[in-house]
N, CA, C and O of each residue as an XYZ file, in Angstrom:
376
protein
N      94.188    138.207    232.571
C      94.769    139.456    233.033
C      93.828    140.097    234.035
O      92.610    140.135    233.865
N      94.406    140.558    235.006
C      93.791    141.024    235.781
C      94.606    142.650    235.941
O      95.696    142.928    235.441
N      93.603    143.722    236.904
C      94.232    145.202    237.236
C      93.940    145.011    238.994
O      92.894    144.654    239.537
N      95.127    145.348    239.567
C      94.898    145.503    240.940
C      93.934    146.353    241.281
O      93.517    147.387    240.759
N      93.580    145.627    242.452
C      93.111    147.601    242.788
C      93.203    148.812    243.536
O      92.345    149.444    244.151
N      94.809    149.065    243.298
C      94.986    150.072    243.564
C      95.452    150.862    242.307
O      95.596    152.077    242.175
N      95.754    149.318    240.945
C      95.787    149.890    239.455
C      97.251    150.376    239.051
O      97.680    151.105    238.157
N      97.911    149.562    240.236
C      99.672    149.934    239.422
C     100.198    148.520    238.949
O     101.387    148.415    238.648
N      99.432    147.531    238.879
C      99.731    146.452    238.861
C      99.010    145.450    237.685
O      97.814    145.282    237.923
N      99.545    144.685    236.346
C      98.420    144.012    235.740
C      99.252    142.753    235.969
O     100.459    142.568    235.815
N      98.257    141.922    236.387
C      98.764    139.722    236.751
C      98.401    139.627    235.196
O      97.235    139.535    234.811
N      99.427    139.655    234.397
C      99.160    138.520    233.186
C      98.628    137.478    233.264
O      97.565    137.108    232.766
N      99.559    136.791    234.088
C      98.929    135.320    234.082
C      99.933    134.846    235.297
O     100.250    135.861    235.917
N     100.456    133.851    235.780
C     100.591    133.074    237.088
C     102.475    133.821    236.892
O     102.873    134.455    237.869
N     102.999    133.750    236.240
C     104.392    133.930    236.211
C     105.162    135.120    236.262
O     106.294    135.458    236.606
N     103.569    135.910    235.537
C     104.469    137.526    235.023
C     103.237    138.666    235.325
O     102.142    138.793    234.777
N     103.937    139.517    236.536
C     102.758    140.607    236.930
C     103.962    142.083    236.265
O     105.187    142.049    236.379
N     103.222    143.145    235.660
C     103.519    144.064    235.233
C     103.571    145.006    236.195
O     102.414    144.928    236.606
N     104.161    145.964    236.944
C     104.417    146.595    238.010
C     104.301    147.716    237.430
O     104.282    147.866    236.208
N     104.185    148.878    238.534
C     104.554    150.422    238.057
C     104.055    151.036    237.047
O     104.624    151.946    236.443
N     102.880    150.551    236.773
C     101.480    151.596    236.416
C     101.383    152.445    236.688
O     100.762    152.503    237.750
N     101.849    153.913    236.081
C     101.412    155.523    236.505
C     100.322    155.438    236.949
O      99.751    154.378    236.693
N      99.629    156.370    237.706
C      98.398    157.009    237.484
C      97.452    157.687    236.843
O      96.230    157.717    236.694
N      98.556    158.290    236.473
C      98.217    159.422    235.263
C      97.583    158.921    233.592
O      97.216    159.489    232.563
N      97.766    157.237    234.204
C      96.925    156.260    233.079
C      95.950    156.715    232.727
O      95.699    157.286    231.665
N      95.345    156.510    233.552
C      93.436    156.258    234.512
C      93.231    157.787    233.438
O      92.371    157.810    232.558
N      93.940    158.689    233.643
C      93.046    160.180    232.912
C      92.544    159.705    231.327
O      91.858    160.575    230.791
N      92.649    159.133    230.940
C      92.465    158.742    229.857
C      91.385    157.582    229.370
O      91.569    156.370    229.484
N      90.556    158.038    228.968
C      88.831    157.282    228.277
C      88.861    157.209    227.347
O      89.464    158.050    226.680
N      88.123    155.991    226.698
C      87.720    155.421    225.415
C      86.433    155.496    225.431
O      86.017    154.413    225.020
N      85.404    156.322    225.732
C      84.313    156.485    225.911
C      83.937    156.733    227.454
O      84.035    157.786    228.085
N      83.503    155.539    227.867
C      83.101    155.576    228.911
C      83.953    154.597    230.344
O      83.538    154.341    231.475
N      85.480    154.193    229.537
C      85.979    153.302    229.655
C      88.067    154.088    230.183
O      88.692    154.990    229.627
N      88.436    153.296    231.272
C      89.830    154.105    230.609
C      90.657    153.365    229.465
O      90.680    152.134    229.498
N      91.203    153.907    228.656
C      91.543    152.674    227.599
C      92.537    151.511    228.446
O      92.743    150.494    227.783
N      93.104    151.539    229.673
C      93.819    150.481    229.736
C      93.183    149.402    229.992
O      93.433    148.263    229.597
N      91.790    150.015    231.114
C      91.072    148.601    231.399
C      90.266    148.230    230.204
O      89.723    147.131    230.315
N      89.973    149.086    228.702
C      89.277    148.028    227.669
C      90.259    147.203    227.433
O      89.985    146.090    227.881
N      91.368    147.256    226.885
C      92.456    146.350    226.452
C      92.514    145.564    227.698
O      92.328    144.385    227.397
N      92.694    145.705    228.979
C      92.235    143.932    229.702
C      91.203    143.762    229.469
O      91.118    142.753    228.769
N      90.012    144.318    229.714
C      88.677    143.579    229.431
C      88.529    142.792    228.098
O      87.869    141.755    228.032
N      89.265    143.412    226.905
C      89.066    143.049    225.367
C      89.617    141.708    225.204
O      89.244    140.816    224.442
N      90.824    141.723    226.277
C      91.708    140.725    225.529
C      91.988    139.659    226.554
O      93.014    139.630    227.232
N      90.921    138.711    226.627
C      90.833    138.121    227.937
C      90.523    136.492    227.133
O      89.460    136.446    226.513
N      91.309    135.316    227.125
C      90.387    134.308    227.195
C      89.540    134.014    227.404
O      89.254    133.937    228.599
N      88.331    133.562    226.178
C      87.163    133.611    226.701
C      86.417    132.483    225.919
O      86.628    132.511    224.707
N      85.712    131.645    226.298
C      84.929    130.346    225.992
C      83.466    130.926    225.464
O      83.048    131.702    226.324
N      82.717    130.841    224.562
C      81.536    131.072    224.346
C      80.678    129.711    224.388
O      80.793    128.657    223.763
N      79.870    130.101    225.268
C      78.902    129.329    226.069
C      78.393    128.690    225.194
O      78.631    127.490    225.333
N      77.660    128.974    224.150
C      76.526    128.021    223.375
C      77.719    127.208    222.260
O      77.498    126.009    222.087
N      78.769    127.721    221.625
C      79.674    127.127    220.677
C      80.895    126.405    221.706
O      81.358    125.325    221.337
N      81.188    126.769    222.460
C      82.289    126.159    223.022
C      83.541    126.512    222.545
O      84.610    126.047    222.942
N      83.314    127.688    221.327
C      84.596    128.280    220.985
C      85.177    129.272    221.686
O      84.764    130.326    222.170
N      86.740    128.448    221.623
C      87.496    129.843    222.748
C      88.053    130.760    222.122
O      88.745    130.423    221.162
N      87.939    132.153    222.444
C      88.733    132.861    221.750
C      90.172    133.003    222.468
O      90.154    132.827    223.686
N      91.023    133.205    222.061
C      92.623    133.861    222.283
C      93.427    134.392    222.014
O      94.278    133.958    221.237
N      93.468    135.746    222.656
C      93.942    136.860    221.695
C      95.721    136.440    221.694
O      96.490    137.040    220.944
N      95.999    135.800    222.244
C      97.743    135.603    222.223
C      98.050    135.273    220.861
O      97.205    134.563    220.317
N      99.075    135.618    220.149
C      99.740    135.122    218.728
C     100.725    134.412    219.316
O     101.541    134.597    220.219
N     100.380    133.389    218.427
C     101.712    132.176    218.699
C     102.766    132.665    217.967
O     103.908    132.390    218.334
N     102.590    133.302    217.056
C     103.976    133.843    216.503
C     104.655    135.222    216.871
O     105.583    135.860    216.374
N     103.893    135.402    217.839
C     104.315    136.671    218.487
C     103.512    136.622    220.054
O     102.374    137.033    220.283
N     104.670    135.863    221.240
C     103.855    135.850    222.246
C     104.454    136.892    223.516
O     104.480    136.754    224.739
N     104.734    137.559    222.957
C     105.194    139.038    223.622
C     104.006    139.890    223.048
O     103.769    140.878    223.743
N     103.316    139.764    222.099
C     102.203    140.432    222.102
C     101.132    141.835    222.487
O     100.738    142.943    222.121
N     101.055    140.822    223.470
C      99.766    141.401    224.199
C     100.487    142.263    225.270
O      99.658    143.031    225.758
N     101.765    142.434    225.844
C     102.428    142.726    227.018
C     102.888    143.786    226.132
O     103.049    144.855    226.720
N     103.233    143.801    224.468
C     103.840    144.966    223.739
C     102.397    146.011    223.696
O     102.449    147.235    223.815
N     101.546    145.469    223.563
C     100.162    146.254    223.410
C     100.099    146.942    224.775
O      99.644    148.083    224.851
N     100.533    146.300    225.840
C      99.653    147.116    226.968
C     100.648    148.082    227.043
O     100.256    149.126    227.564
N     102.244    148.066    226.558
C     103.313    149.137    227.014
C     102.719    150.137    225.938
O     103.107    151.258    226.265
N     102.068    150.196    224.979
C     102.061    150.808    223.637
C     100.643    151.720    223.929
O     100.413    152.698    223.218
N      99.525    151.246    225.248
C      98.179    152.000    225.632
C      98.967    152.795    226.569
O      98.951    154.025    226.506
N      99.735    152.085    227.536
C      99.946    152.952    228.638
C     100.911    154.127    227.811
O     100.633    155.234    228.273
N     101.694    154.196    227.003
C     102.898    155.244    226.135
C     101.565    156.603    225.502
O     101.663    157.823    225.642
N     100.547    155.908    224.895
C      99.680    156.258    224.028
C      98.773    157.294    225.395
O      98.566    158.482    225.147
N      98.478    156.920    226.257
C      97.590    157.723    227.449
C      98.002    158.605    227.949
O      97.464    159.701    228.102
N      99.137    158.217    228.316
C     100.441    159.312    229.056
C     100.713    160.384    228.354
O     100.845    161.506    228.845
N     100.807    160.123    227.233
C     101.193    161.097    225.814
C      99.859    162.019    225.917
O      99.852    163.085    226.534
N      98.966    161.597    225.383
C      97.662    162.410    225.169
C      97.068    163.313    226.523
O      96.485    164.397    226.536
N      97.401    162.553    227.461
C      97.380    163.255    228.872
C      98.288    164.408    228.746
O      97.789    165.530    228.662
N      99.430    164.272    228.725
C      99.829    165.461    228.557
C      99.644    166.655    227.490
O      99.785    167.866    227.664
N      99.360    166.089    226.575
C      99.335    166.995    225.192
C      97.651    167.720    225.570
O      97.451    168.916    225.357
N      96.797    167.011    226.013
C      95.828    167.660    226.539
C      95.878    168.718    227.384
O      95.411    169.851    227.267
N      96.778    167.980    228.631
C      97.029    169.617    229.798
C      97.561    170.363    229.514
O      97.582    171.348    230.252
N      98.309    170.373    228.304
C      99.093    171.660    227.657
C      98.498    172.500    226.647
O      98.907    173.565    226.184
N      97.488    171.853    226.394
C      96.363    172.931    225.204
C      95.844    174.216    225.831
O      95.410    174.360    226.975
N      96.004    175.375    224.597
C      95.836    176.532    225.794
C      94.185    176.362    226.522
O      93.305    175.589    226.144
N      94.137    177.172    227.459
C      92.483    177.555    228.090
C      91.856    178.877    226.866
O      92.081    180.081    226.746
N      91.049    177.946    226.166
C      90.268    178.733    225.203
C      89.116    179.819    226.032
O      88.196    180.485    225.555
N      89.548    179.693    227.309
C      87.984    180.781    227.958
C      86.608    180.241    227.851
O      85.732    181.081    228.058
N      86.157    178.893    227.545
C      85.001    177.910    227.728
C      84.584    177.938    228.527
O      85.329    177.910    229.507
N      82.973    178.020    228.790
C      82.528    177.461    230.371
C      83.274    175.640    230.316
O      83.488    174.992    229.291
N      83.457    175.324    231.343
C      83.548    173.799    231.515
C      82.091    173.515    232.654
O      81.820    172.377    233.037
């Protein structure tokens, strides 16, 4: 999986690119991270060098998966984005 970069766009893999990525994603961190790009970074085929074991987050018994996960971060960001800009202004320095 890859994120374009202009970030409206994730390449699953050779057949199936996900289009029409808000922006309003990106407002949203998992630390230091926005959560959409940990979930590509997290969930990436990956070979470990000294074992030769691959990991793969795909379920064979569920290979809609990972494409249900990314609709379920981007639903989850959007949401909290808003529920955030709608909290009153407590009068805080920021």
């Amino acid at each position: 999986m890859k994120l374009s970069k202009d970030k409206t766009e994730i390449k699953y893999n050779d057949f199936l690119t996900l289009k029409g990525i808000p922006k309003e994603v990106f407002n949203y961190k998992l630390g230091h991270k926005f959560a959409l790009e940990w979930v590509i970074d997290q969930y990436q085929i990956k070979t470990d060098k000294r074992s030769g074991i691959i990991n793969n987050p795909n379920k064979l018994e569920d290979e809609e998966y990972i494409v249900k996960l990314i609709g379920k971060i981007i639903t989850v960001s959007l949401e909290t984005v808003k529920i955030v800009n709608n909290l009153p202004d407590l009068g805080l320095p920021t």
